[in-house]
N, C-alpha and C positions, 0 to 999 in steps of 0.2 A: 358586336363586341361589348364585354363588361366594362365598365368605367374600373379603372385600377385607382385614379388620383381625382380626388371631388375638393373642388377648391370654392368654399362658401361663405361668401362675405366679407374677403380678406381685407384688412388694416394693416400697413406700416405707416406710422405718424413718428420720424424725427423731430425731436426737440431741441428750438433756438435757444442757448442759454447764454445769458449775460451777468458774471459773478454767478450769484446761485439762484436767481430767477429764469424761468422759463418766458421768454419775450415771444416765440410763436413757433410753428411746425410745419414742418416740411411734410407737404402731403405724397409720399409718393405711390403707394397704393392707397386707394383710400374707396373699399365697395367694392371687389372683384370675387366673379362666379363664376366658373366652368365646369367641366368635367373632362377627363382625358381618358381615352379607351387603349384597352391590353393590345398589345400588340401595333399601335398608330405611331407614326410623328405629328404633335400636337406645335405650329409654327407660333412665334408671338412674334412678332414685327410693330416696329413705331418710331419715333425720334430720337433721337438721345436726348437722355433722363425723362424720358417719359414714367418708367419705374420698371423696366423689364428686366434688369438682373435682380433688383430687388426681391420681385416677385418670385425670381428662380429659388432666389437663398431663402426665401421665407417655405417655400415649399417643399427645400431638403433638412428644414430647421438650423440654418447658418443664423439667422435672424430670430425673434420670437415677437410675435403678431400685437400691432396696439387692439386688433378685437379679431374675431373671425376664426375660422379656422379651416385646417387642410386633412382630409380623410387619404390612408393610404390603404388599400383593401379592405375598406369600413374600418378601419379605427382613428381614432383623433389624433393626427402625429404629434399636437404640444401638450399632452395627457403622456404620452409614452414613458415610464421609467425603467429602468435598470435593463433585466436580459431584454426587453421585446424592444427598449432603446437600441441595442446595440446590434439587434436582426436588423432594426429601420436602418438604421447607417450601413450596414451590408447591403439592404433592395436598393437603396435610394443611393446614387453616385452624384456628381456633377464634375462636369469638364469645364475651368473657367478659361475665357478668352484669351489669357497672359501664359503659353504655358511655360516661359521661364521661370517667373517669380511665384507659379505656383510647384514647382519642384528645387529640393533643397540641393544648392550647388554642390554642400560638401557631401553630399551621399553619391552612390556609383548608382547607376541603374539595375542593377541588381538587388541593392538593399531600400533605392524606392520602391519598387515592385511588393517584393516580400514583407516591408515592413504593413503597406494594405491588408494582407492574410495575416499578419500575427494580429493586429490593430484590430480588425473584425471576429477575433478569437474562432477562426475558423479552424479545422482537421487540417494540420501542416499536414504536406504531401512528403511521402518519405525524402523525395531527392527534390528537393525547391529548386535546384539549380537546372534540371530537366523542367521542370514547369512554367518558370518563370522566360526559361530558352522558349517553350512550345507558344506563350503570350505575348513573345516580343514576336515572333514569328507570324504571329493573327494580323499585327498591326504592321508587318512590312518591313522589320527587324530581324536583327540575326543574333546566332550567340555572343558572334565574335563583341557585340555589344553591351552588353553584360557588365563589366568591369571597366567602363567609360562614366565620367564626370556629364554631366548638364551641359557644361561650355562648349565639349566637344563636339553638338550637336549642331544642323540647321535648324531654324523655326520649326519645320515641318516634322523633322524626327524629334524633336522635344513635346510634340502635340500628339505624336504616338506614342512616346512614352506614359502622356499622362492619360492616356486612352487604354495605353496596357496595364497600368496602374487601376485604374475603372474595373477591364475586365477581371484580372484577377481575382475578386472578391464575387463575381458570380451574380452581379447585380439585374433585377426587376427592370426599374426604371433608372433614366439618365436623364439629367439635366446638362443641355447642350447650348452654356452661357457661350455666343459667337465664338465658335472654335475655330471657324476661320480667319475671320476677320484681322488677322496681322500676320497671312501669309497669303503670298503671290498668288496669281490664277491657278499655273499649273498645279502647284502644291495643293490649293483649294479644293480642285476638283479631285486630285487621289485620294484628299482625307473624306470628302461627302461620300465618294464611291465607296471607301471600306467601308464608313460608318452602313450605309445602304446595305451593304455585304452584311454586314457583322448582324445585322437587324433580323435580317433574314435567317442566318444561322442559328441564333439564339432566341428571338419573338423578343426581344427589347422593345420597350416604350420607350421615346423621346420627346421631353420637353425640347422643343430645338430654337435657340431667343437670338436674334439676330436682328439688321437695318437695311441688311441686303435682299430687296424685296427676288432679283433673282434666284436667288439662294434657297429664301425660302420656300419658294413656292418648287425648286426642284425633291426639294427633302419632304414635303408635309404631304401628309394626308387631309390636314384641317388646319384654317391660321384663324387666329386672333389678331384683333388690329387694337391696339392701346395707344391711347390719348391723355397724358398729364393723372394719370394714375388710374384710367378708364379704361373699362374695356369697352370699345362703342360696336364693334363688329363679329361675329362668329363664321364662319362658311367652310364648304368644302374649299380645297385648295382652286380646281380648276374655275368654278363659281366666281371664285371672291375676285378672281382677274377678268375674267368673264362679262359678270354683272356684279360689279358694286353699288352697294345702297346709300350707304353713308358717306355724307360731302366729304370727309375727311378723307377716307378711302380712296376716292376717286380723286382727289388730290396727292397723297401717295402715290398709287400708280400710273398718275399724271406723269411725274417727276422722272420716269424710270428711262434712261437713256438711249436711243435708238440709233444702230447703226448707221442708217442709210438717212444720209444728209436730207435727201427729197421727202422722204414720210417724215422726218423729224420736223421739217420746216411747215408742214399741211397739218401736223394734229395741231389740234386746237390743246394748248396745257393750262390748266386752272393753277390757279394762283392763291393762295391764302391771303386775307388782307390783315396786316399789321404784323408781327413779333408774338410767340406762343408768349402765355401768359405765365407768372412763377408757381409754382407748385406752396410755394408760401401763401399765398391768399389767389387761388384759383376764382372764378367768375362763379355766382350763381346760375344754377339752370343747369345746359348744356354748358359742358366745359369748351366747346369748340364754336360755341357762338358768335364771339366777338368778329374770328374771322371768319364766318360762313359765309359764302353768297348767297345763302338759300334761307337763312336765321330768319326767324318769326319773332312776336310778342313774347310765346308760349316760351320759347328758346331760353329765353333771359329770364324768366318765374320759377319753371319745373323742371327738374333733370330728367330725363327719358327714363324709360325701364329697357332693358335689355328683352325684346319680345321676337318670337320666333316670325320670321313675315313668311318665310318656305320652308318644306323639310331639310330640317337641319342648318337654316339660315335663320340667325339672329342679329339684328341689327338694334340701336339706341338711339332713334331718332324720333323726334315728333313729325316728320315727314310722314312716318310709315306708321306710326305708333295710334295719330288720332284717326285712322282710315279704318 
């Protein structure tokens, strides 16, 4: 598969200010490289504020990069002006985590919907109200919905709304900031299953950003594991749970909770030693040194390179890095 979305060298540096001096910066991406192929779910999983909704809005240009930048079918998306701007915001969607407060209370769902196809200066379809019916319907909606406020929804159908909102405009790729993450189990698993559907239907790419290491590894074809604005791991999905390289990794799926009392109490779970560090004045080196069990000299001098150790397995470790 072609890389659709080339992410190279990417920078967000927030600025501390106090009065009108700059007292220091929030590192939250700071050095991030991938690639994400047509057709995949590309997972990112990490901690909270590690920098992974960041990274999403910098990639659909909600942000604008302190360096670096993001290729979207080979062209530079922070270079884009006028018409070829306004195609990128038609391929490029994103679903954010809140979908109340990302839909305007006083609009019906009807005029959210439509108002994406005017917004994207797309060919209105003769009868919007036939199409915008057919797009609630993709997502597990009916007509009778249509002419309903925000309020009147659950979680879950407000998270379809702004998914049929997405489809509407006929988009490439989706960035999928935790679109579950503040709805129930049940609910979780209908919305994973359309989005899965929907995938399939259309060849959609998905950025899919999430903390729920279940989760992701149900949806991804490839995760990423991000570390305090790092990416320190790359793998297939089945792999990265598999065989983890990097301490940090395997601390993660350390964590992951297991039903049955007897196997929970017999694995052996690693531990981080101390409190992540601030993204304000991060460690030299390896960013995950301080708590590593495994941290060397080298750890605390040099930061790793992100190097391939197997096909299609990339890890940041000077574990694997000096071998």
């Amino acid at each position: 598969m072609d890389p659709i979305v080339v992410v190279d060298n990417l920078r967000k540096w927030f600025p501390i200010k106090k009065l009108f001096f700059t007292k220091g910066w929030v590192r939250a991406v700071d050095g991030v490289s991938f690639i994400i192929r047509e057709g995949e779910t590309f997972g990112l999983v990490g901690e909270s504020g590690c920098g992974k909704s960041t990274l999403g809005r910098l990639i659909v240009r909600l942000l604008e990069p302190t360096s670096g930048t993001v290729y979207f079918e080979g062209k530079d998306v922070f270079r884009l002006r006028g018409r070829e701007l306004k195609e990128f915001r038609r391929k490029v969607q994103i679903v954010f985590q809140d979908p109340y407060s990302s839909l305007n209370p006083r609009m019906m769902v009807f005029d959210i919907v439509a108002e994406a196809i005017k917004a994207t200066q797309q060919e209105i379809p003769e009868d919007m109200e036939d199409y915008v019916a057919s797009i609630l319907e993709k997502v597990g909606l009916s007509r009778e919905h249509l002419y309903r406020y925000p309020h009147e929804f659950s979680g879950g159908q407000r998270q379809r709304i702004a998914i049929a909102r997405v489809l509407a405009v006929r988009p490439k790729f989706i960035v999928l900031d935790e679109p579950t993450s503040s709805l129930d189990v049940s609910v979780q698993a209908q919305i994973l299953n359309m989005l899965k559907d929907l995938q399939k239907e259309h060849n959609f790419t998905y950025l899919f950003i999430s903390h729920d290491l279940a989760v992701v590894k149900y949806m991804s074809h490839r995760i990423a594991v991000m570390y305090l604005g790092k990416i320190v791991e790359i793998a297939p999905s089945d792999e990265i749970f598999e065989a983890p390289l990097h301490p940090y990794t395997q601390v993660l799926l350390s964590s992951i909770p297991i039903p049955d009392p007897k196997i929970a109490r017999s694995r052996m779970k690693l531990r981080p030693k101390g409190e992540p560090p601030s993204p304000i004045n991060p460690p030299p080196g390896c960013r995950f040194h301080p708590r590593c069990p495994q941290a060397c000299s080298l750890c605390a001098r040099e930061e790793p390179p992100l190097i391939e150790i197997e096909r299609d397995h990339y890890v940041a470790c000077w574990l694997y890095a000096r071998k």
